[in-house]
N, C-alpha and C positions, 0 to 999 in steps of 0.2 A: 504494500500500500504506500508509494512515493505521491505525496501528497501535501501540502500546508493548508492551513486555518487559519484565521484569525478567529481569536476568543475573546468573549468579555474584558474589557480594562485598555483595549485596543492591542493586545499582543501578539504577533503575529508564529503561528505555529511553524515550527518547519525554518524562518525568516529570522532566526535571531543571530546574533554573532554569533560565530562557532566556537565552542569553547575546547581546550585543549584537552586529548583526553588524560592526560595527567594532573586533570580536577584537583584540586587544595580538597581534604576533611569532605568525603563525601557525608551524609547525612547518616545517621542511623536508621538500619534497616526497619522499612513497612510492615504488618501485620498483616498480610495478607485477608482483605475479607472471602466468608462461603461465596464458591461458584457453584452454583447447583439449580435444577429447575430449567424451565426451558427461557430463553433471550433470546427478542426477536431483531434480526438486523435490518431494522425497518430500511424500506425503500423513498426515495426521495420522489412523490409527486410532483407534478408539472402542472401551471395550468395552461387553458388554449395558447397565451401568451408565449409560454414557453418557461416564465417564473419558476419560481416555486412557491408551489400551492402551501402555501404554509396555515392556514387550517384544514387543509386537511390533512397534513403530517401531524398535526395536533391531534387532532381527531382519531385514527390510526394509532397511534399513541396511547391514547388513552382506552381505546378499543380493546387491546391484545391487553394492557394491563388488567382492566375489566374480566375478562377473561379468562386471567389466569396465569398470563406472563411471570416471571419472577423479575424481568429487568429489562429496559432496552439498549440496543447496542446505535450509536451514531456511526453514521462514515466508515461503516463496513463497506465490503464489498457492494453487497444489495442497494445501497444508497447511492451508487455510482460518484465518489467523492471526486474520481482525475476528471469528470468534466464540471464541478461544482467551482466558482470563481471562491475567492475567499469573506467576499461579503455574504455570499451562499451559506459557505461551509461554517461560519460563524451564525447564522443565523436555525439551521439544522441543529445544530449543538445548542444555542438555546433554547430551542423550543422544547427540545427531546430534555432538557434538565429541569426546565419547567416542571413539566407532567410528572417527570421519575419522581422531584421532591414532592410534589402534592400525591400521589402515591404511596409513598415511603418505598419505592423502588430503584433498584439497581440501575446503574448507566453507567457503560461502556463505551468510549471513544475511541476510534480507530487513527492512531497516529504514530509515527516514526518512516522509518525509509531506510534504502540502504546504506545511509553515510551514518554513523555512530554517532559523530559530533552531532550533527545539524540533529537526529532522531531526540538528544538530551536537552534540545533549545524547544523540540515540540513537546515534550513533556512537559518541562515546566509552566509549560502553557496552561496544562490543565490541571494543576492546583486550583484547588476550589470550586472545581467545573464538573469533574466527573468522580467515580468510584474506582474504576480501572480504566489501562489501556490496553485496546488488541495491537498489539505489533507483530506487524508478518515478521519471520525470518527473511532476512536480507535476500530480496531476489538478484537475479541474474548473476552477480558475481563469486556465485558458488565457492564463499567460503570456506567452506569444508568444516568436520564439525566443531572443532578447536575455535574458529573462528565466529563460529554462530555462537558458542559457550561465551566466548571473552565480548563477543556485542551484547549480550541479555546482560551476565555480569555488571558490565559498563552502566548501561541503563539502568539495571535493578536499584542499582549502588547511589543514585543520584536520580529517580524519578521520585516526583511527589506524591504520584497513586503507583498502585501497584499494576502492575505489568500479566495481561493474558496471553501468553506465547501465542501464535496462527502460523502452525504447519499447512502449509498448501503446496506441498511439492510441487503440482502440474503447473502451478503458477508461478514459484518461486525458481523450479529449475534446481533446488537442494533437496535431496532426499536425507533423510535423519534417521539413525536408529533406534530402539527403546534406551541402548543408554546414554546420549547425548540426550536425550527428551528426557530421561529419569532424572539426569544432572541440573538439565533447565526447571525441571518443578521444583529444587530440590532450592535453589539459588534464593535465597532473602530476597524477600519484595515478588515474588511470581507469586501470581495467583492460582494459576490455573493455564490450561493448553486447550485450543482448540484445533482438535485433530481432523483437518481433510487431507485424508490419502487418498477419496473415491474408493477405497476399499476396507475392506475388514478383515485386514490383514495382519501377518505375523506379530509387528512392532505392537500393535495395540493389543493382541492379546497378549503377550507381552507385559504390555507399560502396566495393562487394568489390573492383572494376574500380580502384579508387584504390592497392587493397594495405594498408587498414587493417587492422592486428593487433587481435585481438581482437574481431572481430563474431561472436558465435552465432547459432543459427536459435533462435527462441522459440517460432515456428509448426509444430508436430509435423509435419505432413500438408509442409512445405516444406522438412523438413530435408535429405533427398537434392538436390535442387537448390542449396542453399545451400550446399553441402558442395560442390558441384560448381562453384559459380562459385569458392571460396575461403573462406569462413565454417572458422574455426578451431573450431567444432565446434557442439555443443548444450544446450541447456538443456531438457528435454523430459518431461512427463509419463507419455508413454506409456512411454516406458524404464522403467518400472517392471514392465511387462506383458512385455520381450523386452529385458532388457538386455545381454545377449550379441551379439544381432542389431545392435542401434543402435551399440556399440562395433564389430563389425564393419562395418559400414556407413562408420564416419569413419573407419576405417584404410582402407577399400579404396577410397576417393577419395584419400586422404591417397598410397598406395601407388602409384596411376595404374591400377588393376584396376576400369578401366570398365565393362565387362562383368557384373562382378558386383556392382558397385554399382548398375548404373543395375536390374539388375534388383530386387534387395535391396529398394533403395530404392522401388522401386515397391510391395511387399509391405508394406512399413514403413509407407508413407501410409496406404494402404486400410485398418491397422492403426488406424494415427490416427483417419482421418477416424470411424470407427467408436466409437473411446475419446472423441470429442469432440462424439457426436451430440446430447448430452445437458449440460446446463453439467458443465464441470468443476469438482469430481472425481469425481463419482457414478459413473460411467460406469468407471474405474480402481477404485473402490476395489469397485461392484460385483463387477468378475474377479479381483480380489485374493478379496474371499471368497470367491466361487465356489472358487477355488481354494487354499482353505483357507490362506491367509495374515495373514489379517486378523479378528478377532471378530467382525465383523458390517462391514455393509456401510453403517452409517448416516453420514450427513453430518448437518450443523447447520443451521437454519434462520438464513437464507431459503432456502435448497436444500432439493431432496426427493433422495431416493435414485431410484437410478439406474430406470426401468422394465426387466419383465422381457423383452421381445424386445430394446431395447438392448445390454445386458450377454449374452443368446446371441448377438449378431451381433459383438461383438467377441470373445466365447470363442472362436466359431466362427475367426474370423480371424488368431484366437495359434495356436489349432490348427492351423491351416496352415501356418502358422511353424514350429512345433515339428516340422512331419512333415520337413522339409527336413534 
């Protein structure tokens, strides 16, 4: 996620002088708050204009909290933040901190990048603004694991929330293994890891099988599973389309009601897999208007909006949801 903000106070995220990384007295280590439950990464409405529809990001917001949410995430992925200007991207971040404090819910901001310095000038940005931060592992310049270890390090050591690791290999171009991820949970100030490999694979049965606190599923279509090995909950797009469902879903693993998870969760995927046919978020934010929640259904280039048998095969799919 290479991207900047401006935050409340006018400080610009990403934009500040670079500070050296042989920082003076870094701060003492954060207490990591629970990640657990399901967190939606809400999507950034548009309206006809082209704006941002910011009641109805309000709205949306307060919706999935209603719901059932445990927290919202800003300036994820789903939010498309690299085509958000930074009058945008500061405005998205208030709104969503808004609603969390009248809530008493969780908020996650998505900030950092690949340069280490500039990632410690976006942190400090969010003092006072947020609960954690997701930061990708550094994409493209495939640090290797040593080096993905000594960037979290860095950050952990001098951010003023705590830090949500975001493995995304396919997007990052670093693959990781359970012990370089067992090391990152393990570093003062991590909160928690949200794991998208796209699959359900070795490293996370693995990581879950060790009893690390704080692994979410990232991969919508794998969250039932992951929930089932132990995964403290989700981070997930589609919860936007069935947020009731998905909060239901982690309690009734959480519960021991196999039965009606394993079912759940199977409904939950084909949900997914459906919301994710298409890159995300087209595909969400097309069912979002369809069902009158959102202005229109546009995303920002390089994305097109969502096609129109896509967005029926997912309607179709919440539909079945909703009959239950």
């Amino acid at each position: 996620m290479n991207w900047t903000c401006t935050m409340p106070g006018g400080r610009l995220v990403g934009m500040e002088p670079l500070e050296p990384l042989e920082a003076p007295e870094p701060r003492a280590p954060l207490a990591p708050p629970a990640l657990h439950g399901i967190h939606v990464p809400l999507v950034t409405p548009f309206a006809a204009d082209g704006s941002v529809a910011v009641d109805a990001l309000e709205g949306l917001a307060r919706d999935v909290l209603a719901q059932g949410a445990t927290g919202l995430v800003a300036l994820g992925t789903t939010g498309e933040p690299a085509t958000l200007d930074e009058e945008e991207r500061q405005t998205v971040v208030e709104v969503l901190a808004r609603v969390a404090r009248a809530h008493g819910a969780h908020l996650t901001v998505g900030a950092g990048s690949g340069d280490t310095r500039r990632s410690v000038g976006a942190l400090a940005a969010l003092d006072g603004v947020a609960d954690a931060a997701l930061v990708t592992v550094p994409a493209f310049v495939r640090a290797g694991g040593p080096g993905v270890l000594a960037h979290f390090r860095h950050l952990a050591a001098h951010s003023p929330v705590p830090l949500v690791v975001y493995h995304v290999p396919h997007r990052t171009g670093q693959p990781l293994g359970a012990d370089v991820l067992g090391e990152l949970l393990r570093l003062p100030g991590v909160a928690g890891l949200k794991y998208a490999t796209g699959s359900l694979d070795e490293a996370a049965v693995e990581l879950l099988g060790a009893g690390h606190d704080g692994v979410t599923a990232g991969d919508d279509t794998y969250l039932s599973p992951m929930l089932a090995l132990g995964a403290a909950g989700g981070i997930t797009a589609s919860a936007h389309l069935a947020t009731a469902r998905h909060a239901e879903l982690a309690d009734a693993w959480r519960k021991g009601d196999t039965d009606r998870a394993r079912e759940l969760g199977h409904r939950l995927a084909a949900l997914a897999r459906a919301a994710f046919a298409e890159p995300n978020p087209a595909v969400v934010k097309g069912v979002l208007h369809a069902r009158g929640r959102i202005p229109t259904p546009d995303v920002r280039l390089p994305l097109l909006p969502a096609t129109a048998p896509a967005v029926a095969a997912a309607l179709e799919r919440l539909a079945a949801l909703d009959e239950d």
